[in-house]
C-alpha positions in Angstrom: 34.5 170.4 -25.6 38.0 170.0 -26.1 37.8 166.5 -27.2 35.1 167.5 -29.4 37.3 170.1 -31.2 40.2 167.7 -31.5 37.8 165.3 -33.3 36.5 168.3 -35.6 40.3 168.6 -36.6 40.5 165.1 -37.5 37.9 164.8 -39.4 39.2 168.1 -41.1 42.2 166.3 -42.3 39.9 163.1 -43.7 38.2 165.5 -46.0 41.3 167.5 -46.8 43.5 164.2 -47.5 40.5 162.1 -49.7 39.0 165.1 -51.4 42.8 166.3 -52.7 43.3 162.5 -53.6 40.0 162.7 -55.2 41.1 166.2 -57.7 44.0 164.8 -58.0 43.4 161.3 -59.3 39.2 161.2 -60.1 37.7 163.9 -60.9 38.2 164.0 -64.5 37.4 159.9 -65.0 33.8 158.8 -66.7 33.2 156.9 -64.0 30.5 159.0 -62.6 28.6 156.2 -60.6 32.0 155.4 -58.8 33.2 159.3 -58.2 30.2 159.2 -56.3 30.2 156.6 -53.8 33.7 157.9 -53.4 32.6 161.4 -52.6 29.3 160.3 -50.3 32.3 157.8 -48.5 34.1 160.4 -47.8 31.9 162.3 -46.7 30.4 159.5 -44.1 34.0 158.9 -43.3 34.5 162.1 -41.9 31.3 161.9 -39.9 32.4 159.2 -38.4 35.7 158.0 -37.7 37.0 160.8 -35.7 34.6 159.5 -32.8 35.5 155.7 -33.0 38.4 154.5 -31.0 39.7 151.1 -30.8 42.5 150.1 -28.3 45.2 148.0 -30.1 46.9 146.2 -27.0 47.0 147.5 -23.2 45.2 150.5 -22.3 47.4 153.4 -21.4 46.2 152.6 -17.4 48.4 148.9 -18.3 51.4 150.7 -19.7 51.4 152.8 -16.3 50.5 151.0 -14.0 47.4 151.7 -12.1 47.4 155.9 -12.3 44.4 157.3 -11.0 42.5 160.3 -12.7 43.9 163.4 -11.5 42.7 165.7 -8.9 42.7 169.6 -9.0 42.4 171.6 -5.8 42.1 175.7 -5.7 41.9 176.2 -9.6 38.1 177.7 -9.7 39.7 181.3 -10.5 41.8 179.9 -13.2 39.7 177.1 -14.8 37.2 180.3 -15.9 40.0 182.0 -17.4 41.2 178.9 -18.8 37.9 178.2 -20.9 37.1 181.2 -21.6 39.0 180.6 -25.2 37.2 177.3 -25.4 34.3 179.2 -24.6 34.4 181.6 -27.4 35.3 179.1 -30.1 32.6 176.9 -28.7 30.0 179.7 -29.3 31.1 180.5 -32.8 30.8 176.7 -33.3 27.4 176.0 -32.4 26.6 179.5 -33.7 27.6 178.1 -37.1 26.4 174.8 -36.9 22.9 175.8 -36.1 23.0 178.8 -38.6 23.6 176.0 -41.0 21.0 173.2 -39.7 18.3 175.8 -39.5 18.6 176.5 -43.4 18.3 172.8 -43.8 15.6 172.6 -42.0 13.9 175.6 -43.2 14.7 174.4 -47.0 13.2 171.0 -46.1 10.3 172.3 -44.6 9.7 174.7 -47.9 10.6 172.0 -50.0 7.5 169.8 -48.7 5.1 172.8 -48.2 5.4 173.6 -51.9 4.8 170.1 -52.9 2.1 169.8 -51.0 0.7 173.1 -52.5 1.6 172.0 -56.2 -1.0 170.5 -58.6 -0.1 167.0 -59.5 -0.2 165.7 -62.8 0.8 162.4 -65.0 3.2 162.4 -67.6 3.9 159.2 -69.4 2.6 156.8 -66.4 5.0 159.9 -64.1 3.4 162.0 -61.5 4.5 165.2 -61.5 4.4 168.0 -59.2 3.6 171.5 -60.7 4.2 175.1 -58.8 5.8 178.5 -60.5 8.2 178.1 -57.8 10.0 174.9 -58.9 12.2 174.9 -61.9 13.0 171.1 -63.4 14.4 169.3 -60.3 13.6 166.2 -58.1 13.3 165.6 -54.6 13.6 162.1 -53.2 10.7 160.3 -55.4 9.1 163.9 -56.5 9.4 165.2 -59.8 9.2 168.7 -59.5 8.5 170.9 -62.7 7.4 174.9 -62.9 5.0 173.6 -65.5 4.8 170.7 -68.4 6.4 171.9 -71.6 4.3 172.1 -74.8 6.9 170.6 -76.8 6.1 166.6 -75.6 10.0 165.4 -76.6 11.5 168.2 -74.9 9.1 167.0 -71.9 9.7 163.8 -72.1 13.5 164.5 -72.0 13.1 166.5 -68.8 11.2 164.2 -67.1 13.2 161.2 -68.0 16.1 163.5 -66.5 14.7 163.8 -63.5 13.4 160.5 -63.0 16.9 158.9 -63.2 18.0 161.5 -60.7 15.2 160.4 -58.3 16.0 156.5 -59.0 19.6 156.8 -58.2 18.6 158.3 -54.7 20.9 161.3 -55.7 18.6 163.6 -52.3 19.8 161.1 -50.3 23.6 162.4 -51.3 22.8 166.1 -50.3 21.0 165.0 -47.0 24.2 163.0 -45.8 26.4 166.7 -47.4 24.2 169.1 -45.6 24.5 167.1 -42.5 28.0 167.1 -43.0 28.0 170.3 -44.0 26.4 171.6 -40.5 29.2 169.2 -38.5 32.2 170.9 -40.8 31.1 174.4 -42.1 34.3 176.1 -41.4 35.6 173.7 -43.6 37.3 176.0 -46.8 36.6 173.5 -49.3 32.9 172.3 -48.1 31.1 174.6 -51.4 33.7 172.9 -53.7 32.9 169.4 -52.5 28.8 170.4 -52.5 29.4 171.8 -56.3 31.8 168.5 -57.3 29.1 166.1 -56.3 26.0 168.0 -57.6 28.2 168.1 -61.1 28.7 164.1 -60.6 24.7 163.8 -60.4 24.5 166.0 -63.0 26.4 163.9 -65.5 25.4 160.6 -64.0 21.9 161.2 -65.6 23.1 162.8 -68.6 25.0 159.2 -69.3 22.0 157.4 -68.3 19.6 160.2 -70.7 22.3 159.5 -73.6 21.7 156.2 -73.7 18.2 156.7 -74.5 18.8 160.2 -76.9 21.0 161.2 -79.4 24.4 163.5 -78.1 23.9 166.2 -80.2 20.1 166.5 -79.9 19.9 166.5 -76.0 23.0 169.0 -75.9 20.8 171.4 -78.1 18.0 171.0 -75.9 19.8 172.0 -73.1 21.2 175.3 -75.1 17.6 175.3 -75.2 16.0 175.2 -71.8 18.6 177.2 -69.9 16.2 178.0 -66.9 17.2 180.4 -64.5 19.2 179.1 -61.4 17.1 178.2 -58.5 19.9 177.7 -56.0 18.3 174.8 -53.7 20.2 172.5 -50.9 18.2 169.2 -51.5 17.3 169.6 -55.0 19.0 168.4 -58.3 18.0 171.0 -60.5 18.1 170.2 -64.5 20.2 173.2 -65.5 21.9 173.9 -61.7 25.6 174.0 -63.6 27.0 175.4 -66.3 25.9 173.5 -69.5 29.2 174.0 -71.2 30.8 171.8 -68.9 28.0 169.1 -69.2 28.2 169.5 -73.3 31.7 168.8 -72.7 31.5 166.2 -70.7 28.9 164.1 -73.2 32.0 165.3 -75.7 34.5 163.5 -74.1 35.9 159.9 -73.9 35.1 156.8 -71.9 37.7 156.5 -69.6 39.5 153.3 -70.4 38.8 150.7 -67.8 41.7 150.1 -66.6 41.9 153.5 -65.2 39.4 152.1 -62.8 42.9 151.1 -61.2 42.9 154.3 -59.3 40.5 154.3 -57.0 42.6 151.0 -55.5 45.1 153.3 -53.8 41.9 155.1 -51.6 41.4 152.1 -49.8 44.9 151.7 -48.4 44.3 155.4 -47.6 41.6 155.4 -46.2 42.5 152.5 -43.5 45.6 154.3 -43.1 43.8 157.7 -41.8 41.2 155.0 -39.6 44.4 153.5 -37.9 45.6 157.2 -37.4 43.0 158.5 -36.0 40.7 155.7 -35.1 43.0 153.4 -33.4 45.1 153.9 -30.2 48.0 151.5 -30.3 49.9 151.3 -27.2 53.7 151.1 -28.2 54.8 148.4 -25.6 52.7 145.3 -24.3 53.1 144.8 -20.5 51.4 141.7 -19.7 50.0 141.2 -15.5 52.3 140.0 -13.1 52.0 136.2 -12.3 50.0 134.8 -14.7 51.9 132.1 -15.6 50.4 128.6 -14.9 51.9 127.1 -11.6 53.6 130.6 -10.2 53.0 130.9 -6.6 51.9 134.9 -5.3 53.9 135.7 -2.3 51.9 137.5 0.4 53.4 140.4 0.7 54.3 140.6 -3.2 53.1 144.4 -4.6 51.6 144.4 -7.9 51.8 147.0 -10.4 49.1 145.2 -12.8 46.6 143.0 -11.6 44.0 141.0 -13.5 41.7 142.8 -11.1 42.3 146.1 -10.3 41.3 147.5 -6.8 38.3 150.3 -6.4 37.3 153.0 -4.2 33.7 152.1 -2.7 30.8 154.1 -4.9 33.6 154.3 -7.8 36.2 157.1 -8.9 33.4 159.8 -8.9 33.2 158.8 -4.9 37.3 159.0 -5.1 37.4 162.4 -6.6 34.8 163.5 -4.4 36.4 162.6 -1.2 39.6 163.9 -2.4 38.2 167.3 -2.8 36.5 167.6 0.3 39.7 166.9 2.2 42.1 168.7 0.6 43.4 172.0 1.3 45.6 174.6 0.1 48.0 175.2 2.4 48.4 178.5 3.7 52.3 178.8 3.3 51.5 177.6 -0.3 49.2 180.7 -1.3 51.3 183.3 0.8 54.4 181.9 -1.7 52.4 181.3 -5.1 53.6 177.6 -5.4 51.4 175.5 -7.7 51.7 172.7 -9.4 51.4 168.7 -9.4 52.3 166.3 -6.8 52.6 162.4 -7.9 52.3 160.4 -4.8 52.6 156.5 -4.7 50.9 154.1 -2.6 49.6 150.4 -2.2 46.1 149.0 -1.8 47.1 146.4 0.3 44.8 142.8 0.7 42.7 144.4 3.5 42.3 147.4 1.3 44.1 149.5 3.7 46.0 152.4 2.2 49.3 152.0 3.2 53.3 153.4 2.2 52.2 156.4 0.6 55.3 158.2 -0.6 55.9 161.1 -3.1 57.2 160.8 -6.1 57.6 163.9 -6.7 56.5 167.0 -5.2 56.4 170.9 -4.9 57.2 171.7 -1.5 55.6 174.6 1.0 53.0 171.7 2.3 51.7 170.7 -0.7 53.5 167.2 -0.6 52.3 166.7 2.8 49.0 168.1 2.8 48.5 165.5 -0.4 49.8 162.6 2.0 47.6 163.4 4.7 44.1 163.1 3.0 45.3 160.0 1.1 46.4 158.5 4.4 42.9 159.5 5.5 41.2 157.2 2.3 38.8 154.6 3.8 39.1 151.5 2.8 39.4 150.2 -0.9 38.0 146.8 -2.7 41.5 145.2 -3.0 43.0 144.3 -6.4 42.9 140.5 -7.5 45.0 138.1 -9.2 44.0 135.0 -10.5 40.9 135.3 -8.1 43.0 135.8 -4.9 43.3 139.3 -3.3 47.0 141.4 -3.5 48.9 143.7 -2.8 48.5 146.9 -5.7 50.7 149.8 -5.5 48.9 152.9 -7.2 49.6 156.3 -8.2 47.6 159.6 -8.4 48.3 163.0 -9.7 47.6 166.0 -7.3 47.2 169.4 -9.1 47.5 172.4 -6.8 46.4 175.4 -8.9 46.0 179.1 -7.8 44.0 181.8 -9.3 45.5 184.3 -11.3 43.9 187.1 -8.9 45.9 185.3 -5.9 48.8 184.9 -7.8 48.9 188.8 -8.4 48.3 189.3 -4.8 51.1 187.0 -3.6 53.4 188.7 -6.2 52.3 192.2 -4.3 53.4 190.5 -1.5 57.6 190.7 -2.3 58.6 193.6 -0.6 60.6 196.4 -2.3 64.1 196.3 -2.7 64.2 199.5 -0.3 63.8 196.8 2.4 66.7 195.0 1.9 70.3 196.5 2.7 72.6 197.5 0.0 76.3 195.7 -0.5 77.5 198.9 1.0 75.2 198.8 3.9 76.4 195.1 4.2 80.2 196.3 4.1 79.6 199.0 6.8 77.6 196.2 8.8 80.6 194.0 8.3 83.6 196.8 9.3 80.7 197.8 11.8 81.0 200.9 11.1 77.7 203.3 12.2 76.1 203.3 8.6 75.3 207.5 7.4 72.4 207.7 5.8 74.1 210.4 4.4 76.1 207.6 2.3 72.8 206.6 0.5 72.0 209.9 -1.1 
């Protein structure tokens, strides 16, 4: 879950980085068919980057050497109070993420039962969906209308409206958002973004409409046919925004072309936040011991990299599980409250005996030798190969001894009171020998 939080926050910062680049240097161009793929990009790109990852040289395994997963001993206590934070957040994720994908659903759902339920009628060569619920709006390859207006121009306008809206796939936009939408709903600017890309469909087919009508004449048609809002998650509505800002918007200038120019700089971006967050790069390359052509592999030559690396039979899940069903915590350990991680070291040697298993470094009160003895105790491994002839690997593994926090408060109970100890003047009158009063003391 943790993993799935951190790539939550990553893809946070894709929408935060290209959606500020996109107010800052696109919204206010003409180029309404381009400010959209831009928007549905970005919108796709923080779907799905943050759970791609590509390793750019030696795995981190290389880099180390062969380190084998850690294993936790004594931590059942703890890890519950460790997750219980993950826990909560976790809820009041998926509480919001369903919350979110049940309206979808539950829009989509209405959405198709009133279709079904409206009378359908031709316009022009159009079918057209009738129901008092709809106002002027399309769905996918539906024209939906509350009912055909008298006036056959103003009709015809509507109708055209809607059908560019439906040929330009503009539901398929607000699927990909809502889905987006129930991945990132905590995300502060998610209504902006859903508001910015409904205004971009908006004056897509108004461009397309005004090609086709006269400015002024389809601006006072929309004065005309302000309908009442209909808020809707998968349908472009004819009057969903303000129609001052789409007046405005016939009003203004073409962008000039050449300010086309700067959507270049949100490519370079945008491989710059893959590389970020996609890629893993290690920062050294350590390349495996003897490879070279004609080098001859001493027998009793450890390796730290092998083009082969050596296995525990039935796999690490078999490794862990033998670890853990050996391993103790050593009595002198809990009665002291000492946890913490012991690195041992040890080879895998041609036979796939464990052998010279040493600590690296340990935490004392048994824990370095109790983590010695089970690995001593490891049956035997598939041994590590290089350039198809068995060697000699050394390996190293991570022991975590953790105690609960109810035995650490016990253990803690355990420190007797100072009254227990003698006092520096008790210690003087032991010293001078001297029969102590306990008169002195009072």
């Amino acid at each position: 879950m943790e993993n799935l939080f951190n790539n939550l926050l990553e893809g946070s910062i894709i929408l935060l980085v290209l959606y500020g680049f996109y107010k800052l240097m696109l919204s206010r161009l003409t180029f309404f068919s381009w400010n959209r793929s831009y928007l549905v990009s970005m919108l796709l790109a923080a779907a799905i980057l943050p759970f791609l990852s590509f390793d750019w040289g030696p795995t981190s395994s290389e880099l180390l050497g062969y380190q084998l997963p850690a294993v936790t001993i004594g931590e059942e206590s703890v890890q519950k109070n460790e997750w219980s934070t993950w826990q909560i957040l976790s809820m009041f994720y998926l509480a919001g993420t369903v919350l979110f994908a049940s309206k979808l659903l539950w829009a989509f759902a209405r959405t198709m039962v009133l279709i079904n339920r409206a009378k359908v009628d031709t316009f022009r060569g159009k079918r057209i969906h009738i129901h008092p619920a709809f106002s002027p709006a399309s769905f996918f390859g539906f024209i939906l209308l509350p009912s055909i207006p008298e006036d056959e121009e103003q009709a015809n306008t509507i109708v055209l409206h809607e059908s560019i809206h439906a040929a330009k796939g503009h539901s398929i936009d607000l699927i990909i958002f809502q889905i987006v939408r129930c991945m990132y709903w905590f995300f502060p600017w998610m209504s902006r973004i859903e508001a910015d890309l409904r205004e971009i469909h908006e004056f897509e087919a108004d461009q397309a409409v005004l090609h086709i009508k006269a400015p002024k004449a389809y601006a006072q048609m929309l004065l005309n046919l302000l309908y009442e809002e209909n808020e809707h998650l998968l349908l472009n509505n004819f009057n969903q925004f303000l129609t001052k800002k789409r007046i405005l918007m016939m009003t203004q200038a073409k962008s000039k072309l050449i300010q086309k120019l700067r959507f270049l700089p949100a490519l370079p971006l945008i491989g710059l936040l893959f590389i970020a967050i996609a890629c893993e790069e290690s920062q050294e390359a350590i390349e495996p011991a003897a490879v070279e052509t004609g080098t001859v592999l001493e027998a009793n030559e450890v390796f730290d990299v092998v083009e082969e690396s050596p296995t525990f039979p039935g796999g690490m899940e078999a490794w862990g599980k033998f670890m853990m069903e050996n391993l103790e915590y050593p009595a002198l350990a809990k009665r002291m409250g000492v946890e913490g991680t012991v690195y041992l070291v040890f080879e895998i040697r041609t036979d796939g005996s464990v052998q010279n298993v040493e600590i690296l470094r340990g935490i004392g009160a048994g824990c370095d030798e109790e983590a010695m003895r089970v690995v001593k105790k490891s049956p035997n491994w598939i041994p590590g190969k290089q350039r198809g002839r068995k060697v000699n690997v050394r390996m190293r593994l991570p022991v975590r001894f953790k105690l609960g926090e109810n035995t650490v408060s016990e253990n803690r109970n355990l420190i007797p009171d100072r009254k227990f100890f003698p006092s520096n003047r008790q210690l003087l009158d032991l010293n001078s020998k001297r029969p102590i009063n306990p008169l002195d003391e009072c």
